[in-house]
Structures are given as structure tokens and as C-alpha cells.
Z-matrix of the N, CA and C atoms (Angstrom, degrees):
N
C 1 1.449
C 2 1.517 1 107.18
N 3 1.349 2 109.78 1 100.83
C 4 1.611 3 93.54 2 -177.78
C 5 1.938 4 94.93 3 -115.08
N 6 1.409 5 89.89 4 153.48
C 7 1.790 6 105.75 5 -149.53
C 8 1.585 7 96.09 6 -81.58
N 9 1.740 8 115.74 7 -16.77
C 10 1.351 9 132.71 8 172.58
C 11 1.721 10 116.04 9 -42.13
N 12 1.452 11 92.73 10 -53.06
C 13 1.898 12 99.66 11 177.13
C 14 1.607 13 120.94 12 -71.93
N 15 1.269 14 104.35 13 6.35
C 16 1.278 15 108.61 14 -162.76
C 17 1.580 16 131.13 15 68.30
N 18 1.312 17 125.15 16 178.71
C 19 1.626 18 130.53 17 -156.64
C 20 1.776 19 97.76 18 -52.38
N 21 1.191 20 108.76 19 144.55
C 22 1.568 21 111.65 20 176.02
C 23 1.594 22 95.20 21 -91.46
N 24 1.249 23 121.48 22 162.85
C 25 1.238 24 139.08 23 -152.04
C 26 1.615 25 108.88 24 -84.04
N 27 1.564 26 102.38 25 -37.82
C 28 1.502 27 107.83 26 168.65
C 29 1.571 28 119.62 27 -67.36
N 30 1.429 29 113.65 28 -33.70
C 31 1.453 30 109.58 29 -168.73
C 32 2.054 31 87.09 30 -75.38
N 33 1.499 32 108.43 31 -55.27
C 34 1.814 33 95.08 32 -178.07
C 35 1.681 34 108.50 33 -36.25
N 36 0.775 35 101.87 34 -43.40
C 37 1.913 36 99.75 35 -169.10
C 38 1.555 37 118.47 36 -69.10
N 39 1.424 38 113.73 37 -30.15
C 40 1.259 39 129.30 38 167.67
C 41 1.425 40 104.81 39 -63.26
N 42 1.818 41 123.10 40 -80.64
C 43 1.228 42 123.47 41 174.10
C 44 1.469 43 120.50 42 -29.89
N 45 1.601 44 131.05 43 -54.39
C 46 1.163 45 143.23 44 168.41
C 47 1.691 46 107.57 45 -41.69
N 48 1.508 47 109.64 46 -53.56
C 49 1.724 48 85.30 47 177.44
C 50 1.385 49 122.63 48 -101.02
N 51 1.288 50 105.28 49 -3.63
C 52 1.909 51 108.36 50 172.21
C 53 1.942 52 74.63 51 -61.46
N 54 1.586 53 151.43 52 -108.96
C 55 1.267 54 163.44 53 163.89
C 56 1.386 55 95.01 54 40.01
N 57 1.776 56 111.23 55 -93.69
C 58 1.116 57 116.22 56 -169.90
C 59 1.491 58 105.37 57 -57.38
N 60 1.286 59 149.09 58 -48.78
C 61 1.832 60 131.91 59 -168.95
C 62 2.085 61 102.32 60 -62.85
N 63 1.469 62 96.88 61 -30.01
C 64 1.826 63 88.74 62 -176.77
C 65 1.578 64 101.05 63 104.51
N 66 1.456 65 130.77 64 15.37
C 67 1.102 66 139.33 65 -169.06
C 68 1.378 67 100.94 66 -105.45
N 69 1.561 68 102.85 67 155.74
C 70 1.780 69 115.78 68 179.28
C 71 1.458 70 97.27 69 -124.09
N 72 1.254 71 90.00 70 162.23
C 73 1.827 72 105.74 71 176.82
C 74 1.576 73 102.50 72 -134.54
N 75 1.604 74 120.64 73 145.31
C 76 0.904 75 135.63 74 160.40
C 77 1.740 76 124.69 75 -124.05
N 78 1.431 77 119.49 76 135.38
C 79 1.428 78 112.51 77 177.20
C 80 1.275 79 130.99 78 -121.68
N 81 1.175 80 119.89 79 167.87
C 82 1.569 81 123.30 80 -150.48
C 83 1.534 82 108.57 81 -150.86
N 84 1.070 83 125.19 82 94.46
C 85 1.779 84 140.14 83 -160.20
C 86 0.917 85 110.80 84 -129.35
N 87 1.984 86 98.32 85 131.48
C 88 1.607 87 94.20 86 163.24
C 89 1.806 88 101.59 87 -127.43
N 90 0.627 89 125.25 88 -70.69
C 91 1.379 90 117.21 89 167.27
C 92 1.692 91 128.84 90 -25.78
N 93 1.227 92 77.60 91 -59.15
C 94 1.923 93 91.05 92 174.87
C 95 1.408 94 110.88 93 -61.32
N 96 1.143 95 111.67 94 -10.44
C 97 1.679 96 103.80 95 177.23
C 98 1.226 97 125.44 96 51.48
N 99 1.522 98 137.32 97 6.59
C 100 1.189 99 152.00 98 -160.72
C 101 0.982 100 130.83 99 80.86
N 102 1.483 101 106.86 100 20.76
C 103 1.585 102 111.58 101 171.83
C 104 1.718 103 111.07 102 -76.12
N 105 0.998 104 123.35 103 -21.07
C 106 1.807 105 124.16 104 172.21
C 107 1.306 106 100.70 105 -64.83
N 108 1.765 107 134.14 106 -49.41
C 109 1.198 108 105.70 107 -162.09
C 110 1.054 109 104.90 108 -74.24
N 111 1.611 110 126.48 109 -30.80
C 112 1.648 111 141.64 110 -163.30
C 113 1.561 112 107.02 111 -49.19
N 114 1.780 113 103.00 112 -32.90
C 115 1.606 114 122.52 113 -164.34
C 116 1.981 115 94.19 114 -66.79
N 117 1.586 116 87.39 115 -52.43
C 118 1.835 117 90.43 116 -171.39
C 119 1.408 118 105.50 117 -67.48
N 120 1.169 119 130.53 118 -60.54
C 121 1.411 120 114.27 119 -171.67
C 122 1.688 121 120.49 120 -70.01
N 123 1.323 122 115.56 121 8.42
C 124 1.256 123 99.20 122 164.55
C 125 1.596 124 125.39 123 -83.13
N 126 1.576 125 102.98 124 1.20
C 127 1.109 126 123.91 125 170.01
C 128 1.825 127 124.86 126 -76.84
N 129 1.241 128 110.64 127 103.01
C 130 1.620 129 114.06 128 -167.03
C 131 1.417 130 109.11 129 -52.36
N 132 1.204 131 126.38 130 132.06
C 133 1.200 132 130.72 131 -147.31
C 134 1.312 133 143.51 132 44.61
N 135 1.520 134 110.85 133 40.10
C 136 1.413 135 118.79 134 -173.55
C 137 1.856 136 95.57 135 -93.59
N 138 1.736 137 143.78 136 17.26
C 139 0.551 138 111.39 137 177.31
C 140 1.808 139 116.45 138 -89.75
N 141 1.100 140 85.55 139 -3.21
C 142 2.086 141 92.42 140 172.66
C 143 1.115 142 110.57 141 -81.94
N 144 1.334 143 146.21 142 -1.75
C 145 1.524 144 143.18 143 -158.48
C 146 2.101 145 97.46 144 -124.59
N 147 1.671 146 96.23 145 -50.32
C 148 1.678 147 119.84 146 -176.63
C 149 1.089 148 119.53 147 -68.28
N 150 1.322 149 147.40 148 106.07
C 151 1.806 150 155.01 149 177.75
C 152 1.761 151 90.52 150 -65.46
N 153 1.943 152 97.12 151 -79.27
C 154 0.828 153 94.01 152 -136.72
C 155 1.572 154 95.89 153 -164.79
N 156 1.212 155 104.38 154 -175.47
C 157 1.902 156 112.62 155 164.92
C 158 1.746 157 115.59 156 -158.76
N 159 1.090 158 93.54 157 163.64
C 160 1.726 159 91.86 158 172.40
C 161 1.707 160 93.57 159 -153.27
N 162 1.427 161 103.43 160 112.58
C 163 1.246 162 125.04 161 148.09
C 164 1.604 163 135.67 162 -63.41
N 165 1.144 164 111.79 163 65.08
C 166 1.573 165 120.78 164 -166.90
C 167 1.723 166 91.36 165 -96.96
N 168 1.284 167 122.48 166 104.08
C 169 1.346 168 140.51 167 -151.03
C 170 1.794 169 87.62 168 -115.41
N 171 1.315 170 123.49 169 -60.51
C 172 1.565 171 136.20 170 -166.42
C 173 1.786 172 90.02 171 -86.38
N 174 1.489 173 99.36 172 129.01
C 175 1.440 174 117.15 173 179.16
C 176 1.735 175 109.91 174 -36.21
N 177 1.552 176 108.60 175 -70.29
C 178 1.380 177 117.45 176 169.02
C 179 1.479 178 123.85 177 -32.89
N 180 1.230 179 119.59 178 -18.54
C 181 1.582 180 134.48 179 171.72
C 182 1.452 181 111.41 180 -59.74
N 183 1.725 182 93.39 181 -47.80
C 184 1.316 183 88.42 182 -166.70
C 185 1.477 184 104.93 183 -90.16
N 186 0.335 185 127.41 184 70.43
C 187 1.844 186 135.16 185 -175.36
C 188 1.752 187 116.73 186 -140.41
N 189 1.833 188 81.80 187 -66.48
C 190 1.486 189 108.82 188 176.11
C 191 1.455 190 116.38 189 -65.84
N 192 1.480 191 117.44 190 -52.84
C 193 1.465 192 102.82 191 -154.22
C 194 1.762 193 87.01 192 -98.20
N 195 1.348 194 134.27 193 -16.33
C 196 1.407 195 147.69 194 -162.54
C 197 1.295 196 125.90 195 -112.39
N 198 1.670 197 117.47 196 8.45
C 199 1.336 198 127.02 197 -166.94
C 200 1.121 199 125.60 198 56.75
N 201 1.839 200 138.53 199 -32.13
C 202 0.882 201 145.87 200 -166.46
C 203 1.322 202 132.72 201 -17.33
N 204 1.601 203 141.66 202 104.35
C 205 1.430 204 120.15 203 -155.31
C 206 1.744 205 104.55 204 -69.32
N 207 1.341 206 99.09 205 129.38
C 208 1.747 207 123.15 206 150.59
C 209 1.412 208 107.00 207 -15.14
N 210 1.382 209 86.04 208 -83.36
C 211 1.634 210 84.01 209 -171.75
C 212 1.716 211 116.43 210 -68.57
N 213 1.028 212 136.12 211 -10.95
C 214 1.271 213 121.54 212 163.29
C 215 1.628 214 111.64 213 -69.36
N 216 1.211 215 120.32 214 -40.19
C 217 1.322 216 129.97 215 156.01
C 218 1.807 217 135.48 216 -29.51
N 219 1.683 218 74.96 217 -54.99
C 220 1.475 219 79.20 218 176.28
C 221 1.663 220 113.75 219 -93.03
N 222 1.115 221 124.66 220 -21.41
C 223 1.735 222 125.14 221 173.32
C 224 1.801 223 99.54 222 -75.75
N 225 1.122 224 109.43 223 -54.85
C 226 1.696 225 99.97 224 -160.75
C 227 1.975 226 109.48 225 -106.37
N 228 1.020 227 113.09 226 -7.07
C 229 1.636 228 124.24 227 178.10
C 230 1.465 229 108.68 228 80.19
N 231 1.075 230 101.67 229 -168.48
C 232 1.781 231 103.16 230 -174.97
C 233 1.621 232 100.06 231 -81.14
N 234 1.374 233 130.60 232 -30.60
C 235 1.663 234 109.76 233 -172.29
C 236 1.580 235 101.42 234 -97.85
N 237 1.316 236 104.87 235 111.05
C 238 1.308 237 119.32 236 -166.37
C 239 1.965 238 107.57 237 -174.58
N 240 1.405 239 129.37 238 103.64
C 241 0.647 240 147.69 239 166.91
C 242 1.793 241 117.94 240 -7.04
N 243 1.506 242 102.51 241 -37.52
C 244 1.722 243 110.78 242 -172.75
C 245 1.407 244 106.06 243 -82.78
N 246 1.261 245 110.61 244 -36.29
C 247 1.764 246 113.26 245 152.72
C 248 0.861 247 126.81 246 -89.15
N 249 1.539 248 124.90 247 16.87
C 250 1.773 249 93.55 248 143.31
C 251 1.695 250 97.31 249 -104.91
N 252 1.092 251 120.80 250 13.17
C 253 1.543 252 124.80 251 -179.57
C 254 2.069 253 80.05 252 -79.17
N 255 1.116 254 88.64 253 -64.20
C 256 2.077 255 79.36 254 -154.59
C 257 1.511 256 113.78 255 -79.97
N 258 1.496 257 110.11 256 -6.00
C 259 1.410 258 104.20 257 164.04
C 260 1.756 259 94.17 258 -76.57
N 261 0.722 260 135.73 259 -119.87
C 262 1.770 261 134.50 260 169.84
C 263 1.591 262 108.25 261 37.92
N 264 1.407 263 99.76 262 -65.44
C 265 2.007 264 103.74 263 176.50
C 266 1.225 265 110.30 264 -87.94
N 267 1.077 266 116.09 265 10.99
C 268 2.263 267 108.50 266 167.92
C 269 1.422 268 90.11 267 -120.94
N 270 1.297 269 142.80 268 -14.60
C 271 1.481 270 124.52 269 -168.23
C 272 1.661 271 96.40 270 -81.05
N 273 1.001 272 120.89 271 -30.90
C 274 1.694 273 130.52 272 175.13
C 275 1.435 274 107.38 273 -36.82
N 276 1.761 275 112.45 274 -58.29
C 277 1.534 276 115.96 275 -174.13
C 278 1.042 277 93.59 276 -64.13
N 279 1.802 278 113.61 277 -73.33
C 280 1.578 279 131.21 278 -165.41
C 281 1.592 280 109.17 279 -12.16
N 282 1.432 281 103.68 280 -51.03
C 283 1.862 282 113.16 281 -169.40
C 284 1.980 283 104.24 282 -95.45
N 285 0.929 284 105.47 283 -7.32
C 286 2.158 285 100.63 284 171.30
C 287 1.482 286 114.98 285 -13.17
N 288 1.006 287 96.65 286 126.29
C 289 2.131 288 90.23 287 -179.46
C 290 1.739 289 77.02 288 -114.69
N 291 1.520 290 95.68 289 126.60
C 292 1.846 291 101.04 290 159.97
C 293 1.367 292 111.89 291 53.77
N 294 1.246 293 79.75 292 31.04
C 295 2.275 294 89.51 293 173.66
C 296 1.700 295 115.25 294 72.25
N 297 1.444 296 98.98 295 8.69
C 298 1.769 297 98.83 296 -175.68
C 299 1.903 298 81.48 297 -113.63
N 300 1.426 299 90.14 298 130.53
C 301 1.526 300 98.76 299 -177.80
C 302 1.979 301 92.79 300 -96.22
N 303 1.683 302 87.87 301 166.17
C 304 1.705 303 93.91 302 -171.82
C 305 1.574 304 93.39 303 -61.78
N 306 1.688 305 88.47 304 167.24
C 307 1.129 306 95.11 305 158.18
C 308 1.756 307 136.98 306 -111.18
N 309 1.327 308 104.21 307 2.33
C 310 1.158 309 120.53 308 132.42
C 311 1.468 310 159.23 309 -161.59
N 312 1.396 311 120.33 310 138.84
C 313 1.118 312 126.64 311 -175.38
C 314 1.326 313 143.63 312 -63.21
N 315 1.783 314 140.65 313 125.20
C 316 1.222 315 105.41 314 -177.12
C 317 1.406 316 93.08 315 -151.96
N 318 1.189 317 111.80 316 146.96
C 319 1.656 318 124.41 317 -148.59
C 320 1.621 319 105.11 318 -121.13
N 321 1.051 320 129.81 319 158.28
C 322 1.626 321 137.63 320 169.15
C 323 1.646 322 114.14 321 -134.04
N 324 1.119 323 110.04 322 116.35
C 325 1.419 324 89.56 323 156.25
C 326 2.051 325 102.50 324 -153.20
N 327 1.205 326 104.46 325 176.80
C 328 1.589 327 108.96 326 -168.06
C 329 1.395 328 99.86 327 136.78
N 330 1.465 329 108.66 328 165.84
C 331 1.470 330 145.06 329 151.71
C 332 1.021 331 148.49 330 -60.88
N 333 1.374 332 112.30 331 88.35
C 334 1.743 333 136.29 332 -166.53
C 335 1.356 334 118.48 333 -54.83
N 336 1.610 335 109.13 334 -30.59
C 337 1.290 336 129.17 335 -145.15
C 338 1.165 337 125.43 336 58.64
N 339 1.329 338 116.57 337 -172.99
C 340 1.603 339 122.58 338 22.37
C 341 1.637 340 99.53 339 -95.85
N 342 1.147 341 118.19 340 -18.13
C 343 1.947 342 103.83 341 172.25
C 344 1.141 343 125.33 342 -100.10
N 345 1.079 344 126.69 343 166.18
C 346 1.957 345 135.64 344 -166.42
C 347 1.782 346 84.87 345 -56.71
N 348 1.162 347 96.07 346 166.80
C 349 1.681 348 127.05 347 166.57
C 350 1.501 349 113.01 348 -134.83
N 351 1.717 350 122.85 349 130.61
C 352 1.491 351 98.74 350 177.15
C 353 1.875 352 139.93 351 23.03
N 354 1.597 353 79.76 352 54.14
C 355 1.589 354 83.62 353 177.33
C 356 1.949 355 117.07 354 92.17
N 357 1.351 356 101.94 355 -33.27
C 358 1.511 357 110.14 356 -149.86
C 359 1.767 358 95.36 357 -100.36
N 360 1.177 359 121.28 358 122.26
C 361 1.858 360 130.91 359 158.60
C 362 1.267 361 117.00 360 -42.36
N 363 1.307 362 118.30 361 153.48
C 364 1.713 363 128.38 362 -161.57
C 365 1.887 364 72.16 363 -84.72
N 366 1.303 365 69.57 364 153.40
C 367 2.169 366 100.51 365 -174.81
C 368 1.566 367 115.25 366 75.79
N 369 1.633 368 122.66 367 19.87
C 370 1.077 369 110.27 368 166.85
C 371 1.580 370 106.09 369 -106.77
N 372 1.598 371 97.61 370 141.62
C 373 1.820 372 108.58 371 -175.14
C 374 1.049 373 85.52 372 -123.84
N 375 1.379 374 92.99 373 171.78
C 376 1.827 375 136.89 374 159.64
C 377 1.554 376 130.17 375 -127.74
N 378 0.957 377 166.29 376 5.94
C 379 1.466 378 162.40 377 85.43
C 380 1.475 379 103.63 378 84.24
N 381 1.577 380 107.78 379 82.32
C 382 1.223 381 119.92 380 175.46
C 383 1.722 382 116.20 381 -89.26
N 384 1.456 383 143.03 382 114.55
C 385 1.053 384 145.70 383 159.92
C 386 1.677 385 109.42 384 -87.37
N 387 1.551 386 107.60 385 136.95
C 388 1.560 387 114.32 386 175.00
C 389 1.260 388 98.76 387 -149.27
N 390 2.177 389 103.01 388 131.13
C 391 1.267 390 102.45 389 -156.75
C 392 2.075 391 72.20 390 -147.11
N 393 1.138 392 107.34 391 146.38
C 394 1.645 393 108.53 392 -178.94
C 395 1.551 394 113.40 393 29.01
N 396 1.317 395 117.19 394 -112.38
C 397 1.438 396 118.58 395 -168.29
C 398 1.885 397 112.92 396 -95.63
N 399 1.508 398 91.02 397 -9.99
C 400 1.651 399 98.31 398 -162.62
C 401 1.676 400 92.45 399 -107.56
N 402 1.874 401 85.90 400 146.34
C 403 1.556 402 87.62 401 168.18
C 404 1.649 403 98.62 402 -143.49
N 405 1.775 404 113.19 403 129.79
C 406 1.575 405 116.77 404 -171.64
C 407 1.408 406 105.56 405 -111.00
N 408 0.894 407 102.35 406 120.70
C 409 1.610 408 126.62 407 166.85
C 410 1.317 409 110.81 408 -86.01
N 411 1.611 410 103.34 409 115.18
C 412 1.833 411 104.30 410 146.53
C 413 1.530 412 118.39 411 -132.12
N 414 1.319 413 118.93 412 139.00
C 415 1.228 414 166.28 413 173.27
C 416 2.103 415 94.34 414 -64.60
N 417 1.479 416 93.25 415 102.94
C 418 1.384 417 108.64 416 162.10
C 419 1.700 418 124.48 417 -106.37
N 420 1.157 419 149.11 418 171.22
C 421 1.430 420 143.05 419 -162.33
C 422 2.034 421 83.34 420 -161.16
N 423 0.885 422 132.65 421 125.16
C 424 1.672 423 115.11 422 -166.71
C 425 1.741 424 78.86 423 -152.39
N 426 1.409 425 92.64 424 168.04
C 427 1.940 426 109.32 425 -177.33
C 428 1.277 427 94.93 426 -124.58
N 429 1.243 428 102.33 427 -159.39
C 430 1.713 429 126.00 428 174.72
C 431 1.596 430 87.18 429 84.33
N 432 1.707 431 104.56 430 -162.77
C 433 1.383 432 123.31 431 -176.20
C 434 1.903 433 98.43 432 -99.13
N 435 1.472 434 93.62 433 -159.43
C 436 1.357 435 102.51 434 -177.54
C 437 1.641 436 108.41 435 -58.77
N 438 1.574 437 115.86 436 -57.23
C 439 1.527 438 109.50 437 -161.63
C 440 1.514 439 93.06 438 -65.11
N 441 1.307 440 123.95 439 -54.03
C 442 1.764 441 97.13 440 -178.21
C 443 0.910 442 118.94 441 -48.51
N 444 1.699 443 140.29 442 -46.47
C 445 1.106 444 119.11 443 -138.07
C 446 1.817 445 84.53 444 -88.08
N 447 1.354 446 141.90 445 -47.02
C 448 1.543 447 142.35 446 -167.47
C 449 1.956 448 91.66 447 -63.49
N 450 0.837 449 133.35 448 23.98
C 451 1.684 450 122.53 449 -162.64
C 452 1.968 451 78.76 450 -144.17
N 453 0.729 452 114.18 451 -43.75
C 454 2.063 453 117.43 452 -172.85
C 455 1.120 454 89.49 453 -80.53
N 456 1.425 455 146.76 454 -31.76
C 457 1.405 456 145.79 455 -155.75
C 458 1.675 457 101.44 456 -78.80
N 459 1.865 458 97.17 457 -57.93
C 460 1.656 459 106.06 458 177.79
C 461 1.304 460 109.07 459 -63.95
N 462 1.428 461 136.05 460 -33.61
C 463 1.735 462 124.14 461 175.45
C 464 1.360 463 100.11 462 -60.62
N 465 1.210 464 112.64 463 -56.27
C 466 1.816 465 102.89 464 -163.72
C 467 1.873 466 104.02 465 -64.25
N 468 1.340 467 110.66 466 -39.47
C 469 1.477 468 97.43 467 172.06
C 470 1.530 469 127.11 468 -51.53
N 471 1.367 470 112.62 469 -35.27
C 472 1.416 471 130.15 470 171.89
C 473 1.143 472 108.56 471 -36.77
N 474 2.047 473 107.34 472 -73.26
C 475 0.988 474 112.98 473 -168.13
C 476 1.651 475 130.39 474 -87.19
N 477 1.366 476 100.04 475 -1.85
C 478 1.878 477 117.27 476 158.06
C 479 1.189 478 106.86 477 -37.34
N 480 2.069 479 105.14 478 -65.63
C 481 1.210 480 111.23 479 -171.80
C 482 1.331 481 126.78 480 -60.00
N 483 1.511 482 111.42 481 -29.22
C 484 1.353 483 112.76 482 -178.17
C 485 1.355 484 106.95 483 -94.83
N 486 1.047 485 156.82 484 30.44
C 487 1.418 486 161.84 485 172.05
C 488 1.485 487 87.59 486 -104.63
N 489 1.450 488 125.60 487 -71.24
C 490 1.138 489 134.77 488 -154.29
C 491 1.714 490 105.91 489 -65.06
N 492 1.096 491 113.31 490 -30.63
C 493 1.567 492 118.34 491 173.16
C 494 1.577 493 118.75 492 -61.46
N 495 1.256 494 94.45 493 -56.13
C 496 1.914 495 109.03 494 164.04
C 497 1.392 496 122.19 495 -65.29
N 498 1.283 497 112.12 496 -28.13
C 499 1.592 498 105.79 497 152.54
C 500 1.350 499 133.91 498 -58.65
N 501 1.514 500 109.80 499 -40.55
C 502 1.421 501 104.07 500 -171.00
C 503 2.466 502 93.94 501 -112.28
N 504 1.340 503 89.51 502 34.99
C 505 1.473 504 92.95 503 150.68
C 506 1.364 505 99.72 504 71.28
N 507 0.995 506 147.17 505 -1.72
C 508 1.594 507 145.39 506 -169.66
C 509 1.479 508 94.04 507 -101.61
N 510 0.990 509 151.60 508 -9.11
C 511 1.518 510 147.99 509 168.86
C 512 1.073 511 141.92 510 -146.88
N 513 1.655 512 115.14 511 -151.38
C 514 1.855 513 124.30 512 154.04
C 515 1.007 514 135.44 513 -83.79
């Protein structure tokens, strides 16, 4: 995804219906380094749809600025499915415009490479979406090097979000 060609077609379509339903999104990255939010706001007028992001890249980040429980932290590490479940449902508050927190959340975390992380091989993600009470996790296994695999991470986050929107009827 290079930000050079301008907005990729999935993030316009995302922004476009977070817009039209009246919904916000907030994000929460660790791998991606901020390339997901970079994806949404290259989209012209993504600031009505976009809160915000928090790049908590260093484990301790996510704790501090992301609530993340400690002890899930400290037994299973940051690439672990339950954090990107609760980075995803605290990035919602984390990003609140005027005390109305987004309405939805979507989280990254995993191994870019090129070396293991807590146990886990370069190309394993987590891709947490949090939308009302529910938050869906999926579990990616991806190749290439680092820029593919953090660049496959933001498509599938894209389209997490937008799967999950068309599920519960608010979109595409």
C-alpha cells in the first residue's frame, strides 16, 4: 500500500460508510506502526468518520496508554489474540471525541519479523474489531517480509472492519 497513489479503494469504501451510517472509528497498532490510520486518512474527508489512533508499538504501551491487562501481558505477550480483543475495546474510550467514544474499534498486533516475538513466527497477527458489546477476533498466519506482512495486516484490518459492518446491517 504505498500512500504515494493515493487512498486505496477499500479504505474509500470503509470511510464512505463509517460517513453515511454516522459512525466513528478509532485505531490501535502495534505492528502497523500507523500505517492503518495513515490508510484512513488518506481518504478526503475521513475526518468525520476518523477519532483517532494510538500507536502503542512497545508492549508497555499497551498497558499504559491502552489498559491492556498486565497479567495477560505478562503470561502470553503482546501477540496474542486477547490483546488485540482489548486493545480494539479500550481504543473506543482511548479515542472519545466530546465524551462520545468511537464507535468502532480495530486493533493490530503480531510479528512483522524477521524474528519470533513471544514465542510466535514473523506473519502471525491478531486483528481485533469492537463494535457495541462484541469484539471479533481473527487470527492471520501471512508471508512475505516485514512491509508485506504490516501492508496484508492493514487490508485484512480494512476488511475485518467492513465485513463486520455488513454483518450487523449498518453497511458494505
Amino acid at each position: 500500500m504505498s500512500r504515494h497513489d493515493g487512498p486505496d479503494a477499500a479504505s474509500v469504501e470503509l470511510i464512505r460508510t463509517l460517513t453515511e451510517r454516522g459512525l466513528t472509528i478509532a485505531t490501535a497498532e502495534s505492528l502497523t506502526g500507523g500505517l492503518l490510520a495513515a490508510a484512513l486518512v488518506d481518504v478526503p474527508g475521513a475526518s468525520i468518520a476518523f477519532n483517532g489512533g494510538i500507536v502503542a508499538y512497545a508492549t508497555p504501551l499497551k498497558r499504559t496508554l491502552l489498559g491492556v491487562a498486565e497479567e495477560l501481558l505478562a503470561e502470553r505477550g503482546a501477540v496474542d489474540p486477547d490483546v488485540a480483543r482489548q486493545m480494539a475495546d479500550r481504543v473506543r474510550l482511548v479515542c472519545a471525541v466530546d465524551g462520545r467514544p468511537a464507535d468502532v474499534g480495530v486493533a493490530t498486533t503480531g510479528v512483522a519479523g524477521p524474528d519470533p516475538q513471544d514465542g510466535r513466527s514473523p506473519g502471525t497477527v491478531f486483528v481485533g474489531v469492537a463494535m457495541g458489546d462484541h469484539v471479533e477476533v481473527t487470527a492471520l498466519e501471512l508471508t512475505g517480509d516485514r512491509a508485506a506482512i504490516r501492508s496484508a495486516t492493514v487490508h485484512a484490518a480494512i476488511g475485518a472492519v467492513r465485513a463486520r459492518l455488513a454483518h450487523d446491517g449498518r453497511g458494505t
